[in-house]
py3Dmol code that shows the C-alpha trace and the ligand (Angstrom):
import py3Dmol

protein = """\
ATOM      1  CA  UNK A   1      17.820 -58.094 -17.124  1.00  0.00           C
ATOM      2  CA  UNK A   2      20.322 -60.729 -18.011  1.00  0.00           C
ATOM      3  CA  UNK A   3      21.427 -58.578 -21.104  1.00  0.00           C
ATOM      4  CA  UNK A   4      21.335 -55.740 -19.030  1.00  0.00           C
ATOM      5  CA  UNK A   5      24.298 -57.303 -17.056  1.00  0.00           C
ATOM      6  CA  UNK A   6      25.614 -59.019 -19.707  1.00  0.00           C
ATOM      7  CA  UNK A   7      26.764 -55.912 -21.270  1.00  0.00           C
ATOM      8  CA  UNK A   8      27.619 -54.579 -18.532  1.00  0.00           C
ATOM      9  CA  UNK A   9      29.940 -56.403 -17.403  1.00  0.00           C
ATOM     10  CA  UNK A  10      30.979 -59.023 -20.121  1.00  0.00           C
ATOM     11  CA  UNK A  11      33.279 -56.783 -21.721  1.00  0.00           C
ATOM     12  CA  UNK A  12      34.662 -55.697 -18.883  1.00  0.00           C
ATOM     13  CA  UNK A  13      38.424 -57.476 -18.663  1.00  0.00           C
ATOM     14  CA  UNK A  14      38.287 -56.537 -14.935  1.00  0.00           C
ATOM     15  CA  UNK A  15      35.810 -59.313 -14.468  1.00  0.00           C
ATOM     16  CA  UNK A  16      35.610 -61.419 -17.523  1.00  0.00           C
ATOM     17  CA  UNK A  17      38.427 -62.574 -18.927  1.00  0.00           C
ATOM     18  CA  UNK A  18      37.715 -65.327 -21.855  1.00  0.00           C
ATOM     19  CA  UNK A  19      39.875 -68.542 -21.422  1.00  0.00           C
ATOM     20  CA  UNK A  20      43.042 -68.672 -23.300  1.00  0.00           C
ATOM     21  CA  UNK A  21      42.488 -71.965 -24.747  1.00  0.00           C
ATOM     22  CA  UNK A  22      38.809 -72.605 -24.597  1.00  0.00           C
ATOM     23  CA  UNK A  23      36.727 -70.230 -26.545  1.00  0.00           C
ATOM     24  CA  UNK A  24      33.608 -69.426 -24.565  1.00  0.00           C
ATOM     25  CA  UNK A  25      34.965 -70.353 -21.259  1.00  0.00           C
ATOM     26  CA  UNK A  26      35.545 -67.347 -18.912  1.00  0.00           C
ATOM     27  CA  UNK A  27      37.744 -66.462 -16.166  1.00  0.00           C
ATOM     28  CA  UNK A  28      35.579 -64.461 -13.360  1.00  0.00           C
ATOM     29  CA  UNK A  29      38.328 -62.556 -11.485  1.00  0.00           C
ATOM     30  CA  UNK A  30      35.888 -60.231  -9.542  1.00  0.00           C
ATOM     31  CA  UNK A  31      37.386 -61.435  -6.290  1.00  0.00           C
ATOM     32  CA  UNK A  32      40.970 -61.539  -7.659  1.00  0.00           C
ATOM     33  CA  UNK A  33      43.413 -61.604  -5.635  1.00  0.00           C
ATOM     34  CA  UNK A  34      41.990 -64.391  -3.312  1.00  0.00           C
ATOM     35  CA  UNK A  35      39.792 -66.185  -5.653  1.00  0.00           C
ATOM     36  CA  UNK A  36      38.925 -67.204  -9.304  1.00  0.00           C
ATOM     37  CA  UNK A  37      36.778 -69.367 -11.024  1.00  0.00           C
ATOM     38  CA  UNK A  38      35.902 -70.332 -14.829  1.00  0.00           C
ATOM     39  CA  UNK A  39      32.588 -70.171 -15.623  1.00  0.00           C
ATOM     40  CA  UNK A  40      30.807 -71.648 -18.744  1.00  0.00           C
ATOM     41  CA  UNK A  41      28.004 -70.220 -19.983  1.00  0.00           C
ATOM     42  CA  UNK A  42      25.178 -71.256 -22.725  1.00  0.00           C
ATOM     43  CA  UNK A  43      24.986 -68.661 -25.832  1.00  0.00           C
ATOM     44  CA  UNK A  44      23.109 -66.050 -24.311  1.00  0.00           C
ATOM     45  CA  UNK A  45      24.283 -66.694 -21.196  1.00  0.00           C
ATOM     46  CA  UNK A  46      21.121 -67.834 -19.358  1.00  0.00           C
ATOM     47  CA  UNK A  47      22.678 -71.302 -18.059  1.00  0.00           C
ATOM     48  CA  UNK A  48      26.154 -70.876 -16.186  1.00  0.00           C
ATOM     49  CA  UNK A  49      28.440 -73.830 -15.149  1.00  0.00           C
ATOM     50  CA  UNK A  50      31.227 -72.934 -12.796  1.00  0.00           C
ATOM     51  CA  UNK A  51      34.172 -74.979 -13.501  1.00  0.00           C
ATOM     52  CA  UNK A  52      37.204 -74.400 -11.675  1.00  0.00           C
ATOM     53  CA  UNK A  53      37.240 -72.153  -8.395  1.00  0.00           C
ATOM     54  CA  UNK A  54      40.426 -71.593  -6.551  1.00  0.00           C
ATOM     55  CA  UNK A  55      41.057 -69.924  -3.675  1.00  0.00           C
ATOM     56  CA  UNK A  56      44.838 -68.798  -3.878  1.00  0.00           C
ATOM     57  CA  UNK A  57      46.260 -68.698  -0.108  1.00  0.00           C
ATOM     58  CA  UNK A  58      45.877 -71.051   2.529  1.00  0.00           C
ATOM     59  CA  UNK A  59      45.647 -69.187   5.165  1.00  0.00           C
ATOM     60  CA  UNK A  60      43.032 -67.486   2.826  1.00  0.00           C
ATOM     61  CA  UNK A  61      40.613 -70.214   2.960  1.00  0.00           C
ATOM     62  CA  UNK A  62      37.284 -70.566   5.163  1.00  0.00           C
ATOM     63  CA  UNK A  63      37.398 -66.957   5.105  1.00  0.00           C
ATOM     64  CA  UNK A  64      34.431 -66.544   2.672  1.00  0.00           C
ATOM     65  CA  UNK A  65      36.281 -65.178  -0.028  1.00  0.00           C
ATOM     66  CA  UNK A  66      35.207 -68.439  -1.966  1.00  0.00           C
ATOM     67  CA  UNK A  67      31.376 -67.697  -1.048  1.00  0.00           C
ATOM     68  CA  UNK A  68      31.450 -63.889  -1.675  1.00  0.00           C
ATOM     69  CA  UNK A  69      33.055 -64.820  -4.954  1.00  0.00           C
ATOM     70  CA  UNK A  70      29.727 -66.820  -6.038  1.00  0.00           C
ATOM     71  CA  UNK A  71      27.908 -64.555  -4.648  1.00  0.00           C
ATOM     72  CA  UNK A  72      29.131 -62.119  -6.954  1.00  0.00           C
ATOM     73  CA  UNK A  73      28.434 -64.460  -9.803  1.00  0.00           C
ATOM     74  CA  UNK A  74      25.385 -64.500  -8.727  1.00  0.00           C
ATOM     75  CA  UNK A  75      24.456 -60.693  -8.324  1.00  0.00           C
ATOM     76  CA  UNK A  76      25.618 -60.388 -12.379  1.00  0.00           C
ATOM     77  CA  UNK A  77      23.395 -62.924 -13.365  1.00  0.00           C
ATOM     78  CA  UNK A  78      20.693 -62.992 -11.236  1.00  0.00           C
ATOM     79  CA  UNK A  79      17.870 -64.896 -13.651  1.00  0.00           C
ATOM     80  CA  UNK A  80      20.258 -67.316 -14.619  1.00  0.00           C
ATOM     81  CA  UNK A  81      20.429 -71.162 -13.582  1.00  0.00           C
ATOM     82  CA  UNK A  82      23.834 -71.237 -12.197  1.00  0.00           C
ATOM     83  CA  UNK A  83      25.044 -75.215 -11.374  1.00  0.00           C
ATOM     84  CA  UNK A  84      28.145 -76.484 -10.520  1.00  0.00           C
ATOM     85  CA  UNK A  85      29.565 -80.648 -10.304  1.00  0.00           C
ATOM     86  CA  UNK A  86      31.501 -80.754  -7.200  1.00  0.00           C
ATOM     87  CA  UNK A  87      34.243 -82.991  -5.602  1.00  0.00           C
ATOM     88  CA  UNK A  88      33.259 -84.965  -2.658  1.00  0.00           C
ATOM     89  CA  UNK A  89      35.434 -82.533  -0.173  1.00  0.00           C
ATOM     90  CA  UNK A  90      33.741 -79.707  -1.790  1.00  0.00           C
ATOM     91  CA  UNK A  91      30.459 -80.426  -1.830  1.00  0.00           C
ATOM     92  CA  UNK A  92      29.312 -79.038   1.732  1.00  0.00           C
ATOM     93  CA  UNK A  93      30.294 -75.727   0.848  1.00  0.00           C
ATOM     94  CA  UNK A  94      28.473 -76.091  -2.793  1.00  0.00           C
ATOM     95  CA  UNK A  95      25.305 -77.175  -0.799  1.00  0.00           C
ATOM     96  CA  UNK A  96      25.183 -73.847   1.244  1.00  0.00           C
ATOM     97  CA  UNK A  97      26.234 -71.932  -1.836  1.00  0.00           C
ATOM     98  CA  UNK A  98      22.513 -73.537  -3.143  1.00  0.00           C
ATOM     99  CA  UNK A  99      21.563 -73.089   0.538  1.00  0.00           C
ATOM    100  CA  UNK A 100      21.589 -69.550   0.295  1.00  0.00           C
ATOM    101  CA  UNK A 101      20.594 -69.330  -3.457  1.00  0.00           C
ATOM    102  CA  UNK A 102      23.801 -68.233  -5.080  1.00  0.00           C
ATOM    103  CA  UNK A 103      23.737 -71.324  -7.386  1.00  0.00           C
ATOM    104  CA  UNK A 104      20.609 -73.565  -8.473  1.00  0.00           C
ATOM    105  CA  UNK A 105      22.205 -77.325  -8.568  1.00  0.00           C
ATOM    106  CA  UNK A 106      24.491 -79.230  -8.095  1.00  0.00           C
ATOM    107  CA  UNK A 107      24.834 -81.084 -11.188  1.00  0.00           C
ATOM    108  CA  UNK A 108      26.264 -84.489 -10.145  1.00  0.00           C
ATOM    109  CA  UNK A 109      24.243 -86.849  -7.844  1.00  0.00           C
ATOM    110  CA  UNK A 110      26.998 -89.102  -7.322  1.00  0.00           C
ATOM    111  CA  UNK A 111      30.207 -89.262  -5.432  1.00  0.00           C
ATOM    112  CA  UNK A 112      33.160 -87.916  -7.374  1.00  0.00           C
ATOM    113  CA  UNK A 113      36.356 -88.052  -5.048  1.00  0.00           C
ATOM    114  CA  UNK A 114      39.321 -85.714  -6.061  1.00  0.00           C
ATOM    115  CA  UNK A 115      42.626 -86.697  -7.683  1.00  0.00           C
ATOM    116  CA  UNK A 116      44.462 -85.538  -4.641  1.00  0.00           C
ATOM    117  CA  UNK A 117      45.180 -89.209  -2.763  1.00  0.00           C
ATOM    118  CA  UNK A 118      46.076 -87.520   0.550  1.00  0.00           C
ATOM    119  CA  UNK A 119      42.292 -85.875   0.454  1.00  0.00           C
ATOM    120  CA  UNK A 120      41.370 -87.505   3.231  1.00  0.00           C
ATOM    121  CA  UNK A 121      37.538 -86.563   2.583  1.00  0.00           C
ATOM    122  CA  UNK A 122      37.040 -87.797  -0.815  1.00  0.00           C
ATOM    123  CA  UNK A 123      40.160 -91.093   0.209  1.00  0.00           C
ATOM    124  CA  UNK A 124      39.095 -91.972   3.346  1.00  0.00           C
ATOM    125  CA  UNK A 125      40.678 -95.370   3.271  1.00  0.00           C
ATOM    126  CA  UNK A 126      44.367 -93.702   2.067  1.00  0.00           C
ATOM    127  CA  UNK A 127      45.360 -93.268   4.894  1.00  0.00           C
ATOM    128  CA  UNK A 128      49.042 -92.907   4.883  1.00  0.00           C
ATOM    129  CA  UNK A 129      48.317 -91.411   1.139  1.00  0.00           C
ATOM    130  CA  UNK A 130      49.734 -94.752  -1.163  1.00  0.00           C
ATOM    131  CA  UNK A 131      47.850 -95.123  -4.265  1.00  0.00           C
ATOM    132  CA  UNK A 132      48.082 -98.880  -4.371  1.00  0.00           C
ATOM    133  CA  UNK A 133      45.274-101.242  -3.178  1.00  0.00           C
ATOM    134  CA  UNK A 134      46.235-102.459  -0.407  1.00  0.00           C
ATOM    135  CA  UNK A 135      44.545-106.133   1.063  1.00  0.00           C
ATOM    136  CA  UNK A 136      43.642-105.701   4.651  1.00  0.00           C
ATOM    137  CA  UNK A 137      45.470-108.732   6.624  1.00  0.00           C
ATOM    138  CA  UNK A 138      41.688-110.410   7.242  1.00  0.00           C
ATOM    139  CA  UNK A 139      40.605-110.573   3.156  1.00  0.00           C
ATOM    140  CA  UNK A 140      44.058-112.406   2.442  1.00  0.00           C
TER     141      UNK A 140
END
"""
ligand_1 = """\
1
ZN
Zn 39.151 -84.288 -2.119
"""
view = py3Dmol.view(width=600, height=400)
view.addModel(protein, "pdb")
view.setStyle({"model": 0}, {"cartoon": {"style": "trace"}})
view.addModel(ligand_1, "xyz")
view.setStyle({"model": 1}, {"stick": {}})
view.zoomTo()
view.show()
């Protein structure tokens, strides 16, 4: 089955597109223009990490085109164990991607907050968005 799809679509450039500069790392651009991802798979393709997904637009997002894009994923590799680690601000949607079976996991357990400091979800204390600790008056 997973062959089956494999060379099906694998080949394809319309889909696949293999990383620039990681070997073995694809681009999945099934949903291009409003979404891409990277995916990573294992040798025969059986175990699929997706790496990177971004949504292009703004006024794109929370219009499902991120969902419909793993479901996609999914659809091509249906036997596979498809897992993801996910930022803290991401990680709802993740959950209802596993939710609704699209992926298996999510891999990390722990809180991983973004690199964005105004990200108020995963900096919830950065308020005004300055990276520098910052005593409250009381702990002086
Ligand atoms: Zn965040």
């Amino acid at each position: 089955m997973i062959q089956l799809e494999k060379s099906k679509f694998r080949p394809n450039e319309a889909y696949f597109v293999e990383h620039q500069k990681r070997p073995g790392w694809w681009i999945f651009q099934g949903s291009f223009p409003y979404a891409v991802c990277t995916i990573i798979p294992n040798e025969d393709w059986t175990v699929i990490e997706i790496h990177h997904v971004i949504v292009f637009n703004e006024q794109q997002r929370r219009k499902g085109h991120g969902s419909k894009m793993i479901s996609r994923i999914r659809r091509f590799f249906p036997e596979a164990t498809i897992w993801v680690d996910t930022w803290d601000h991401s990680r709802p949607f993740w959950q209802t991607m596993v939710d609704r079976k699209y992926i298996n996991f999510i891999g990390n357990d722990y809180s991983w907050p973004c690199f964005d400091t105004s990200c108020l979800t995963c900096h919830p204390s950065r308020v005004n968005g300055i990276r520098r600790f910052q005593r409250k008056e009381e702990e002086k």
